[in-house]
C-alpha positions as a printed Julia matrix, in Angstrom:
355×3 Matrix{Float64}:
 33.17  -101.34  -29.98
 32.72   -97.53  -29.48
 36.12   -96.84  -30.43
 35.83   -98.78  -34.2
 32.15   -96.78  -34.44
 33.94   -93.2   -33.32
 36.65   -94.09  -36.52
 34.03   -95.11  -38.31
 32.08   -91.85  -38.3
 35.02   -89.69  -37.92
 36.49   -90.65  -41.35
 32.73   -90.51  -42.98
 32.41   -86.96  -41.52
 36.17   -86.22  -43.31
 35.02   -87.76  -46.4
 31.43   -85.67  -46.67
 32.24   -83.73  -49.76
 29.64   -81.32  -49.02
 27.49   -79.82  -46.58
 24.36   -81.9   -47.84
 26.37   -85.19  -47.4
 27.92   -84.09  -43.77
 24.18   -83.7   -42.8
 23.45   -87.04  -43.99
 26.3    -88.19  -41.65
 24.99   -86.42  -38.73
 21.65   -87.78  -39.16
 22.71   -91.37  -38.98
 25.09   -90.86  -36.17
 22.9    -88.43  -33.74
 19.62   -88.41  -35.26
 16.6    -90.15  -33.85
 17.6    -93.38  -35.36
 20.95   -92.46  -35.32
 23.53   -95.53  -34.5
 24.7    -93.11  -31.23
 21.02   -92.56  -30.46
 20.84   -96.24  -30.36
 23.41   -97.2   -28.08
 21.65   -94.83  -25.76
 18.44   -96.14  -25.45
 19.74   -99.49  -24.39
 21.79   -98.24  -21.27
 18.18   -99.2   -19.65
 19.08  -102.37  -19.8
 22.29  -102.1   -18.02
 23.26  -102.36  -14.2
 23.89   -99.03  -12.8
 27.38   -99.18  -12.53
 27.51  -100.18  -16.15
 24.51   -97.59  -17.03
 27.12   -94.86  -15.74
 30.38   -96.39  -17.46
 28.82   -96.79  -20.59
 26.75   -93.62  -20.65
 29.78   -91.15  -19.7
 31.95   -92.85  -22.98
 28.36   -92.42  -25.04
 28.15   -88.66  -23.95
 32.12   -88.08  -24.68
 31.7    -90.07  -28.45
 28.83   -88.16  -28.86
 30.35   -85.09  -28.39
 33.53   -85.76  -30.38
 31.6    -86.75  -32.9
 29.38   -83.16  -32.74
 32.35   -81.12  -32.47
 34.08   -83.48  -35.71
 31.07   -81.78  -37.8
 30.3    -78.56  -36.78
 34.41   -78.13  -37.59
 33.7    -79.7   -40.77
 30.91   -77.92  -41.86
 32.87   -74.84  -40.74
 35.54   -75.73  -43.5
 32.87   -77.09  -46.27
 30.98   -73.18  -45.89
 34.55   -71.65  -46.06
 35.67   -73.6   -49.56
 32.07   -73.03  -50.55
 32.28   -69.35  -49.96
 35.71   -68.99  -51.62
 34.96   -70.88  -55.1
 32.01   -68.48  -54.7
 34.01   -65.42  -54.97
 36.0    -66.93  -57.37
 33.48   -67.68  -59.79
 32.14   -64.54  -59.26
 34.86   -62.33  -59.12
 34.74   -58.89  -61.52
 37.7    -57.13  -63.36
 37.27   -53.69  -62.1
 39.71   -52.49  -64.78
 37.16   -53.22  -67.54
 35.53   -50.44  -69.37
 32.02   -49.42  -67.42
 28.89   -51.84  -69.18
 26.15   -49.26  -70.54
 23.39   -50.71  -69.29
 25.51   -50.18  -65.55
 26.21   -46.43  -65.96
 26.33   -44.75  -63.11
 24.53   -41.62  -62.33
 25.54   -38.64  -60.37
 23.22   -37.68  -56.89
 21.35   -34.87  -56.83
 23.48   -33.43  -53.83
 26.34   -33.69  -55.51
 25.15   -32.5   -58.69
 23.25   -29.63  -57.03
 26.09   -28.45  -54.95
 28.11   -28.58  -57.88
 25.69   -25.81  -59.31
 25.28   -23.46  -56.15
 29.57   -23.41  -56.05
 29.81   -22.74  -59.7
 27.67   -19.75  -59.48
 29.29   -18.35  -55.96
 32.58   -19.05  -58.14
 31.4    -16.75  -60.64
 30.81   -14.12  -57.98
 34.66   -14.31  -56.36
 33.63   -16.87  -53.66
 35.9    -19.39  -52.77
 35.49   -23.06  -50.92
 36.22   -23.56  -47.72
 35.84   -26.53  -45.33
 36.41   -27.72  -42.09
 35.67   -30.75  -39.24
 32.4    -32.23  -39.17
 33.26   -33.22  -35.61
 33.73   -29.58  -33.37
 33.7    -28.39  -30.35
 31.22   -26.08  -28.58
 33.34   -22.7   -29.06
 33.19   -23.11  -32.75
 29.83   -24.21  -32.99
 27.72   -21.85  -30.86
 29.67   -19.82  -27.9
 31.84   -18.01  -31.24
 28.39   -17.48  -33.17
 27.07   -15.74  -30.49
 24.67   -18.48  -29.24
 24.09   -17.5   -25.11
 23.8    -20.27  -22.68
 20.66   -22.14  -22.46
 19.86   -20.86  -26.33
 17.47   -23.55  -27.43
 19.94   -24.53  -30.28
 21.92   -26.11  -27.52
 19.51   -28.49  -26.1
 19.84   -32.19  -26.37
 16.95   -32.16  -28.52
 18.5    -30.85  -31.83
 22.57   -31.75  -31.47
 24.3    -34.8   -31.38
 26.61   -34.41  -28.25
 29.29   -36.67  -28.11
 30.78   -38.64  -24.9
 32.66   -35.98  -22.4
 36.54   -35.1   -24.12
 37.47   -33.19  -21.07
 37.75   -29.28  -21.36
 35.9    -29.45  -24.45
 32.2    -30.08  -25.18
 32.5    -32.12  -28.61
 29.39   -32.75  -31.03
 28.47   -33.01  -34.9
 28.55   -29.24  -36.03
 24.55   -28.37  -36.57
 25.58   -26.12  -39.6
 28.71   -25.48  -41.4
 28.96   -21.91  -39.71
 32.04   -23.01  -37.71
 33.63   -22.98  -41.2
 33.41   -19.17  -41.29
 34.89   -18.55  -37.51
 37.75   -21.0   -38.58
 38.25   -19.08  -42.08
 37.94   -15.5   -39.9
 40.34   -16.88  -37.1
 42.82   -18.08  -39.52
 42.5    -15.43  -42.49
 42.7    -11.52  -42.24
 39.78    -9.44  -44.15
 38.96    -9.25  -46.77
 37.54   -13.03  -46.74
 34.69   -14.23  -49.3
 33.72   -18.08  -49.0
 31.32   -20.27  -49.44
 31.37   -23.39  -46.7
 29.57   -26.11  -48.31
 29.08   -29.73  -45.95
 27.34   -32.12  -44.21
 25.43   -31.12  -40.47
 23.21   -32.85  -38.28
 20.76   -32.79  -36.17
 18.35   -34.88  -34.16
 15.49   -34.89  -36.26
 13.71   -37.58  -39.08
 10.61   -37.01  -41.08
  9.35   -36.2   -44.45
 11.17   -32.68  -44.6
 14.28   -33.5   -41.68
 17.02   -36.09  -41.59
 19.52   -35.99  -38.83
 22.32   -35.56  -41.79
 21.73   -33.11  -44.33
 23.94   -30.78  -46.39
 24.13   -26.76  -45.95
 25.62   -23.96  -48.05
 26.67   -20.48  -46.02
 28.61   -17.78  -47.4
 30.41   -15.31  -45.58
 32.09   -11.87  -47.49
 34.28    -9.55  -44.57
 35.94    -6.58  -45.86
 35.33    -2.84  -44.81
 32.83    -2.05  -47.41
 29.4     -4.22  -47.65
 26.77    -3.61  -46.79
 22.86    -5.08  -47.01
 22.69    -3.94  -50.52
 25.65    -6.32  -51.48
 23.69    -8.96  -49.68
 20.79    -8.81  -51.19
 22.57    -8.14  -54.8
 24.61   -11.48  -53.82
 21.36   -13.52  -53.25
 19.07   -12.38  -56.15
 21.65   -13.03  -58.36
 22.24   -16.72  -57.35
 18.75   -17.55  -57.42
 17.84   -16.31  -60.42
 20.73   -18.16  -62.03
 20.06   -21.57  -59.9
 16.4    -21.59  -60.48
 16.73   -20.79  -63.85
 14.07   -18.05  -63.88
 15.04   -14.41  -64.85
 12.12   -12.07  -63.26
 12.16   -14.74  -59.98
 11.16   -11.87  -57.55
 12.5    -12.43  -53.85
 11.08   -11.12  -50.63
 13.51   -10.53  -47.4
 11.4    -10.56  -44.11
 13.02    -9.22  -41.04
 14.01   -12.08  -38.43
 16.18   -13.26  -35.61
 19.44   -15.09  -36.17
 22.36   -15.09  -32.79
 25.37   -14.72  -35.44
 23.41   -11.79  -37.74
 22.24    -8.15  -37.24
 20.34    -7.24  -38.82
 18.66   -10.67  -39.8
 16.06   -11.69  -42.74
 14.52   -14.87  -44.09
 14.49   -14.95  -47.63
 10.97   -15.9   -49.91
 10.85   -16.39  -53.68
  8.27   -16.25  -55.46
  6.06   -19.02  -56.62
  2.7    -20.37  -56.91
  0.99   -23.64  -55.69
 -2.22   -23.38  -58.22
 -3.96   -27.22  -58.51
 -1.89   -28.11  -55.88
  1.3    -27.82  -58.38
  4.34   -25.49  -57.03
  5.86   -23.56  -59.72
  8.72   -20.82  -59.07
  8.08   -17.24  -60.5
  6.3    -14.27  -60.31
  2.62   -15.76  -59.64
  2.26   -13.5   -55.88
  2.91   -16.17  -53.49
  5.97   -16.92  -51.48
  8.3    -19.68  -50.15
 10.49   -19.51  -46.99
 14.31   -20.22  -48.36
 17.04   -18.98  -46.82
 18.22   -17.0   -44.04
 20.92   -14.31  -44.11
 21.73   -10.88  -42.2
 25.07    -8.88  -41.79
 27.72   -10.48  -39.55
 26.86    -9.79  -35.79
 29.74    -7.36  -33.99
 29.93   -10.15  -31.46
 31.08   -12.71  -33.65
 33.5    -10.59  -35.68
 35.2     -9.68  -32.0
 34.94   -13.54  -30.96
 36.77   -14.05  -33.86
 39.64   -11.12  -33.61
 38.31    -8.98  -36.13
 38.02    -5.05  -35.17
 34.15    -4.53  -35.53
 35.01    -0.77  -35.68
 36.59    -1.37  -39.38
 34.8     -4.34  -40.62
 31.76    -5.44  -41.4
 30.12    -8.0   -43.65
 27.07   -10.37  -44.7
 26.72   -14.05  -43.83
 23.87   -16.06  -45.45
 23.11   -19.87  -45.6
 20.19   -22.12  -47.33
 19.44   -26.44  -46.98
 20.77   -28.13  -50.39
 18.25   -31.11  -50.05
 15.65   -28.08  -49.73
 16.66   -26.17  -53.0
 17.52   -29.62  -54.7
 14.17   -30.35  -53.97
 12.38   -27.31  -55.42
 14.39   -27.29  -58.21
 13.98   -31.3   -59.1
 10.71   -31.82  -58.08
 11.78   -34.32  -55.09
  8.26   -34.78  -52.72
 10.19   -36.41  -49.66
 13.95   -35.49  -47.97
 14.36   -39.06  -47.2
 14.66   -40.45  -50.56
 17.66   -38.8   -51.08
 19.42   -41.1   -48.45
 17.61   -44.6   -49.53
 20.37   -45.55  -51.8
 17.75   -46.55  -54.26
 19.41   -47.4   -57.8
 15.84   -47.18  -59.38
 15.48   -43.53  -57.71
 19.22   -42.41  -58.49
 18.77   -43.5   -61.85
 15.66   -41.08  -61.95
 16.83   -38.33  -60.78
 20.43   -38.68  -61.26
 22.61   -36.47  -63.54
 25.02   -38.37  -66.12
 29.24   -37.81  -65.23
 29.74   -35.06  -68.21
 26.49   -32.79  -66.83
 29.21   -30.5   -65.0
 27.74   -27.4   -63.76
 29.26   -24.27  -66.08
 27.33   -20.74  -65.87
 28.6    -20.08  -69.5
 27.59   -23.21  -70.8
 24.14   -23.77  -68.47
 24.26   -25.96  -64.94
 22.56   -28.7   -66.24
 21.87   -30.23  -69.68
């Protein structure tokens, strides 16, 4: 008897032709009223010997049976899946639908900008690892043990390589040792890239992007620097009399060091860049520390030079009007679509950075 009803319900679980008629199998095999379910309750009835004979084949068949359609169902939600994808499946080669253009970030599109101009002034691009090592990252920038920069707190340290200390660089200043290990003077890059550190709120994600420039030679001097750095943003704010402030300050890899202000004002709780007689905090910038030209095998005796280095979510969002650092990570089409640029808006200083 149980082995006509375990053919029975094996071929009706091969024959469900779909997920809702494999659970109407189920049900009627090991539901509540189920025909299995059934032969169970009776074993009461039944001597003990034959109570544990005929419940050990019941458990078995019903397990057979459970395994039969979880396997099916298993194939049923792969077929169902697949004519899925087929039905839905997109020619990529097909020309872009308007109402589906895509938009360019405002990171991209605002790096884009800040390397045009630097272009204009001789800079070049240079890149390097987002993964380094602690030489490049701090002990080459001049960073003393026990600096607070190298606490837990603010860098991602990875899991122990051996001789070296590994982490995700906290700025893109190991560019410039790389550039000044690897090139001779005179050297005059921008380093443009993602950093991180441990930090989230409405002004700090642990990844954000940086822009530092470094110019080497045997020549500049603070004037350059601060010729360099009115220049760019005037151009990347768009505002010709934008007056800028440098304030001294501390930085290990620069001396002498200064924090940079532009003017603005924040009248009816509105902030507008320009000469209105308050200030905003930019960038920071200083000449090239002796220490880190020597770390780097550059005779501090002959050279000298002027390193500087601003957020681009920061500038992005002065210059956009973007309230909070996080949305630029949301992937939010409705946002992007805001405050994104169209493909052809490629920055050009002759022809404007944005249209």
């Amino acid at each position: 008897m149980l082995d006509a009803l375990k053919d029975e319900l094996l071929s009706q679980v091969n024959a469900a032709a779909d997920l809702s008629a494999l659970d109407e199998v189920r049900v009627s095999a090991l539901g509540k009223k189920g025909r299995i379910t059934g032969f169970m309750k009776e074993l009461g009835n039944l001597t003990p010997d034959e109570r544990k004979e005929r419940g050990q084949a019941l458990n078995a068949l019903k397990d057979e049976i459970a395994a039969a359609i979880d396997a099916r169902k298993a194939d049923l939600a792969a077929a169902h899946l697949k004519a899925r994808l087929e039905a839905e499946r997109v020619d990529v080669t097909l020309p872009v639908r308007p109402e589906t253009e895509g938009r360019i970030h405002p990171i991209s599109q605002t790096m884009d900008e800040m390397i045009a101009i630097f272009a204009e002034m001789g800079f070049s691009v240079a890149e390097g690892p987002d993964i380094e090592d602690d030489f490049h990252n701090f002990t080459a920038l001049n960073f003393p043990p026990g600096h607070p920069a190298r606490d837990m707190h603010d860098t991602f340290y990875l899991p122990d390589a051996g001789d070296k200390k590994m982490l995700l660089r906290t700025h893109t200043s190991p560019v410039q040792v790389r550039t000044m290990l690897n090139n001779k003077p005179p050297i005059r890059i921008i380093a443009p890239g993602r950093t991180y550190r441990s930090d989230y709120d409405m002004t700090h994600t642990p990844m954000f992007h940086q822009i530092e420039g470094l110019v080497i030679d045997e020549a500049t001097n603070m004037g350059h620097l601060k010729g360099c750095l009115v220049e760019f943003c005037r151009a990347f704010f768009d505002v010709d009399d934008l007056p800028l402030r440098f304030r001294p300050s501390f930085f290990p890899f620069t001396e002498p060091s200064a924090e940079v202000d532009i003017g603005c004002s924040r009248k009816g709780g509105e902030l507008k860049l320009g000469n209105y007689g308050d200030w905003l905090e930019i960038l920071g910038c200083g000449m090239v520390h002796p220490n880190v030209l020597e770390a780097c095998g550059i005779d501090s005796t002959r050279y000298q030079g002027f390193a500087f280095g601003m957020g681009v979510e920061r500038v992005a969002m002065l210059k956009y009007g973007i309230p909070d650092l996080r949305t630029f990570f949301e992937a939010d089409l409705r946002w992007l679509k805001h405050y994104g640029f169209a493909a052809l808006d490629i920055p050009n200083i002759a022809h404007g950075l944005t249209r």
